[in-house]
N, C-alpha and C positions, 0 to 999 in steps of 0.2 A: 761657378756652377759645376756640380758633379756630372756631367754627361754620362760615366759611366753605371752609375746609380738610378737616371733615369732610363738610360736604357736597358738595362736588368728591369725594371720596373713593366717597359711596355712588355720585354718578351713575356712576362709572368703574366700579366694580364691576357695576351691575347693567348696561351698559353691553356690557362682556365676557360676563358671563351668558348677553344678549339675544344676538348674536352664535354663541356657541356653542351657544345653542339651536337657534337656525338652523342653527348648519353639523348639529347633532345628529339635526335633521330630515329637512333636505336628504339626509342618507349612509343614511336609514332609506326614502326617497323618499315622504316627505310632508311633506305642508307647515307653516308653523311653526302656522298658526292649528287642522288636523288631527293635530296632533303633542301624548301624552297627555303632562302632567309624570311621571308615574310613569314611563313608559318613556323620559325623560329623565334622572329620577334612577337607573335601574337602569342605564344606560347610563356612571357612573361605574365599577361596579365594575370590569368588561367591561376599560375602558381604563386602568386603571391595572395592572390586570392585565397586558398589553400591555406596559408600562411597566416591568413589573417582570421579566416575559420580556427584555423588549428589553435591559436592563441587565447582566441576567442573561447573556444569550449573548456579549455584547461582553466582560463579563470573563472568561467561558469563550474567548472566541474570545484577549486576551490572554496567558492564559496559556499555549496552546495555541502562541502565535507565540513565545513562551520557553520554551518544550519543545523546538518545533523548532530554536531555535538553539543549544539544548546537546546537540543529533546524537540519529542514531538509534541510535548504537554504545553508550548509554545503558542500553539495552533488552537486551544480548549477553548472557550468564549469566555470573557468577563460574565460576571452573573449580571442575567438579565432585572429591570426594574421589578421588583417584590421579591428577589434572590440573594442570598449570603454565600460565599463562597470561602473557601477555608480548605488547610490540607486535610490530607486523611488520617494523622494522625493527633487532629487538633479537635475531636468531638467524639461525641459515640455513636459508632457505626452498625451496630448491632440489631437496628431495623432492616440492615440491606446486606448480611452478612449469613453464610452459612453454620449452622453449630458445628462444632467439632464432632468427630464419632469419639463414641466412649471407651475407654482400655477395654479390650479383649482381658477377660481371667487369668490368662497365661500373658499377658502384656504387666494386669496389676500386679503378679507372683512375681514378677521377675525382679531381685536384688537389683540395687543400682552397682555399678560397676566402678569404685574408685580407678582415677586413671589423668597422670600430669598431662593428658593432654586434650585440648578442647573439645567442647562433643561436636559432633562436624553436622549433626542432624541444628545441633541450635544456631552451627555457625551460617549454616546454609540458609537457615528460616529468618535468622535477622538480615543477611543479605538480602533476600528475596523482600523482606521489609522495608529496607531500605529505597529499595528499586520500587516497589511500591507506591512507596508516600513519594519518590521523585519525577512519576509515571502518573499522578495522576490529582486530579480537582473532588472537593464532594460539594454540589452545589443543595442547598435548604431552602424551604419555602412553606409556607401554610399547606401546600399540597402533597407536601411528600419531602423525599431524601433523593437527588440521585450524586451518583459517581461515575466519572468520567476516568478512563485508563487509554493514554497512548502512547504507543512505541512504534521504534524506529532500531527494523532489523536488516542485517546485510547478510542473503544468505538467507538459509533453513535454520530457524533457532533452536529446533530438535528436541527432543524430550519427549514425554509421556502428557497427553490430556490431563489434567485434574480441575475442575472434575470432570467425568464424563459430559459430553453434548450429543451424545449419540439421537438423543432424541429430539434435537430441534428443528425447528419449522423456518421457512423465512416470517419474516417478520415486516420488512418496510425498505424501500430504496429511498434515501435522502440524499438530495443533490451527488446522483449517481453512484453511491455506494449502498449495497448490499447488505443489509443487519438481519441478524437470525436470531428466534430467540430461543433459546437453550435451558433443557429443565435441571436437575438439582445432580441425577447420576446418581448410580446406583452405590456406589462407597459412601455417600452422603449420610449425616448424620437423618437429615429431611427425605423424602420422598420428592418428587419432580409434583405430583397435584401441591404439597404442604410448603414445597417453595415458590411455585406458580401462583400461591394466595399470597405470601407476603409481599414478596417484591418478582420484581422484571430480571431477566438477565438476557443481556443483548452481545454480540458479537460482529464484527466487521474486521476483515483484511481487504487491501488497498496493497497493488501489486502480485508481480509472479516472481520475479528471480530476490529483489531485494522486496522487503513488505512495510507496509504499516498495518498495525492492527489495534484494535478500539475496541473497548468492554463498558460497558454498561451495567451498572445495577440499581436498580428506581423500585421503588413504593409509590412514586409520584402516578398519576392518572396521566393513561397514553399520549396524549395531544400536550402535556406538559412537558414529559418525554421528548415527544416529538421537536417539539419549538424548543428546547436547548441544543439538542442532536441540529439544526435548522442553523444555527450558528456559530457552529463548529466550521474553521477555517479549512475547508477541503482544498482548496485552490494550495493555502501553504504547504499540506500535509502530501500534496501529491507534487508537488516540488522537490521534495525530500526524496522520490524515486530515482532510479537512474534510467528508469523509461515508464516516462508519467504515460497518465492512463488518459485516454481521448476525452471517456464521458463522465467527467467526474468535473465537482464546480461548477464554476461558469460556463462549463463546457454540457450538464448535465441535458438532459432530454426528459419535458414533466409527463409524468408518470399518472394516470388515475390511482387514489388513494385507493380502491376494490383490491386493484387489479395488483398492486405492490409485494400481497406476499408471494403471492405466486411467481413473481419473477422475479425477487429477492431466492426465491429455493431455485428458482434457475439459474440465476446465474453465479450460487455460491457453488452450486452442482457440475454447473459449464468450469468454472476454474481450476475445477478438482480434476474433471476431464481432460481441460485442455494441459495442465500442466503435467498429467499420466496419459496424454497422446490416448487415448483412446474415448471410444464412442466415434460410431460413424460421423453423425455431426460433430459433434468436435474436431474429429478430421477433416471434416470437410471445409468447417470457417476456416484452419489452419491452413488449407491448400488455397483457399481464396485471399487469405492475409498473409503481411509478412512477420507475422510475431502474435504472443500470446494475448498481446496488449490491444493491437488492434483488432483480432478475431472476438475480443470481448467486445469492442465499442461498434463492429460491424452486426454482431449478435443482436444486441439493446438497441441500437438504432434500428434494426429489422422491426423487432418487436414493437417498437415506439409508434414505427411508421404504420403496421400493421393496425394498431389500437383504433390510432386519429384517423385510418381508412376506414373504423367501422368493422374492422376483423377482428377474432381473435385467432393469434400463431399457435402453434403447437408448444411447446415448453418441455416434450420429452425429449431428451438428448438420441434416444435411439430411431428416431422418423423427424422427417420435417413437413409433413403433408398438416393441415389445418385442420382441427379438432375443434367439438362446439363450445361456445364458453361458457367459461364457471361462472358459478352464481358469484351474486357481489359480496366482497369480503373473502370466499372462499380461499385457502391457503393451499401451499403445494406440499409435496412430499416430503420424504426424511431427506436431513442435509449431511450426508454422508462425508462431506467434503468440509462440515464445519467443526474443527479440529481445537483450533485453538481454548487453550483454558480460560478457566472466569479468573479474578482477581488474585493473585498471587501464584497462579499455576501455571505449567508451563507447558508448548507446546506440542502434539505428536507427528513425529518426524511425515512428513510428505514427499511425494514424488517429485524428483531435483527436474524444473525446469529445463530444458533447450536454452545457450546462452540466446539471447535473443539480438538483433541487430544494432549495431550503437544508434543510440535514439540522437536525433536532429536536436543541434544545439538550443536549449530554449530561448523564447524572446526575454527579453529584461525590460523591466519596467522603468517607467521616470525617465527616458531619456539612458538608455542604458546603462541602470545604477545598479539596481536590485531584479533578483529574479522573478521570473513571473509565478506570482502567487505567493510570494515572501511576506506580504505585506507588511512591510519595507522595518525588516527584523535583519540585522546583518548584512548589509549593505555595503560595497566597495566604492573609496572614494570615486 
């Protein structure tokens, strides 16, 4: 038997002991010779605890980066019974689609430019194509065409509107998100009334610092709309965040069909706010919540509660005093804050949120397999 070996052994052990007593001390702000053993030994559980969190959220947070890279078009619904579903590159989409504008006379004068090297306008447009047909569903039916677009962005994806949304209205909250709907924009080949007769064009972001965002283009009649939009996997789609949102899902709060566009233009209007800090209310949820995320689900549930009391809240972001109610259907204001482009265009740049707080690790489903709301797409053994 090596004695000397075990004894180098104890002194090292009790060695690290001594050490971590101290720092154990030190982090409680007393000292080692004031420092009880007993609240040294409770002080394991504490940390392993920690430990097991910690662990825990890293391979939540892994799986979560292997969600996001098998898309958010993941999450779109099988087509419903009387529905055919198919990509966007596999029919003709021309009933739900904007025309081109026509060459300017100084656009058709102009010589083509021989040149070895690619034109970067077509290299751009077939990327954008591609991203297209991999971003999104075009579901068909006796009633119409619609298209379905979702993505999954980290960050401000920046760019220019195209086309313009300047002019859209809310539109409808569905299991807690926000759609607006957006006229044709003035670069447009169409006018906003001569696109507003063909088809619908809808919009939804889900999130502040990382997003998801959802386009919509239909011919289909509203309530057909609606009940595709109905089973769309919110619960996955808000998985995909790195600080999911309260009222979204299963988590949602039901809404009166009246009352929806109005508080779809507020709360695409409150997002705009809370994320450029300003509006007194908006400041003021922000001073009551600890994140952007929760100042939106404290807002919607205000409203919720106010509804089913038989009230209706205010919806201007500059007062919060209780105003009379709108007539039913009545829609709310312009959605200044509704940014995002219709199909193939890209976004304009917005006010860079506050990092927000690291969001609590989420629950997992099945016995801690799959993330909650995955619906059990990428699952770790």
């Amino acid at each position: 038997m090596n004695y000397f070996a075990i004894g180098f052994g104890a002194v090292a052990v009790l060695a690290v002991g001594a050490i971590d007593f101290a720092n154990q001390a030190s982090a409680a702000g007393q000292s080692p010779a004031g420092y009880a053993p007993s609240a040294y030994i409770s002080s394991f559980g504490a940390r392993f605890g920690a430990m097991r969190e910690a662990r825990a959220e890293a391979a939540d947070e892994k799986l979560r980066a292997q969600l996001r890279m098998a898309g958010a078009r993941a999450y779109l619904p099988d087509p419903p019974p009387g529905w055919s579903r198919r990509a966007w590159d596999e029919g003709d989409n021309s009933a739900i689609e904007l025309a081109k504008p026509p060459l300017t006379e100084a656009q058709g004068a102009a010589p083509a430019v021989p040149s070895i090297l690619p034109d970067q306008d077509e290299v751009a447009e077939r990327a954008a194509q591609a991203e297209l047909i991999a971003q999104s569903w075009v579901y068909q039916s006796a009633d119409g065409l619609v298209a379905l677009r979702a993505s999954y962005h980290e960050g401000d994806p920046g760019g220019d509107a195209a086309p313009s949304v300047g002019d859209a209205q809310g539109w409808g909250v569905v299991q807690g998100v926000a759609f607006g709907a957006a006229g044709a924009g003035g670069g447009d080949a169409l006018s906003t009334s001569q696109a507003r007769s063909r088809f619908r064009m809808l919009q939804a972001t889900m999130g502040f610092d990382d997003t998801v965002h959802l386009t919509v283009l239909s011919n289909a009649s509203e309530g057909a709309t609606r009940a595709l939009l109905e089973r769309i996997d919110y619960d996955g789609l808000n998985a995909l965040l790195g600080a999911p949102l309260g009222h979204v899902g299963a988590q949602a709060r039901d809404i009166p069909p009246a009352l929806q566009p109005r508080l779809a233009s507020f709360m695409i209007e409150l997002r705009d706010a809370l994320l450029a800090k300003r509006s007194e209310t908006a400041l003021a949820w922000l001073d009551r919540a600890a994140s952007p995320e929760a100042a939106m689900k404290l807002a919607v549930d205000e409203m919720a509660d106010a509804w089913a009391a038989g009230r209706t809240p205010s919806i201007d972001l500059k007062t919060s005093q209780d105003d009379p109610a709108p007539e039913a259907g009545g829609q709310g204001g312009g959605l200044g804050a509704m940014v995002k482009g219709i199909f193939g265009g890209k976004a304009r740049k917005e006010a860079k949120a506050a990092p927000a707080e690291p969001p609590k690790r989420l629950k997992l489903s099945g016995g801690a397999t799959c993330l909650d709301g995955s619906a059990g797409r990428l699952c770790r053994d």
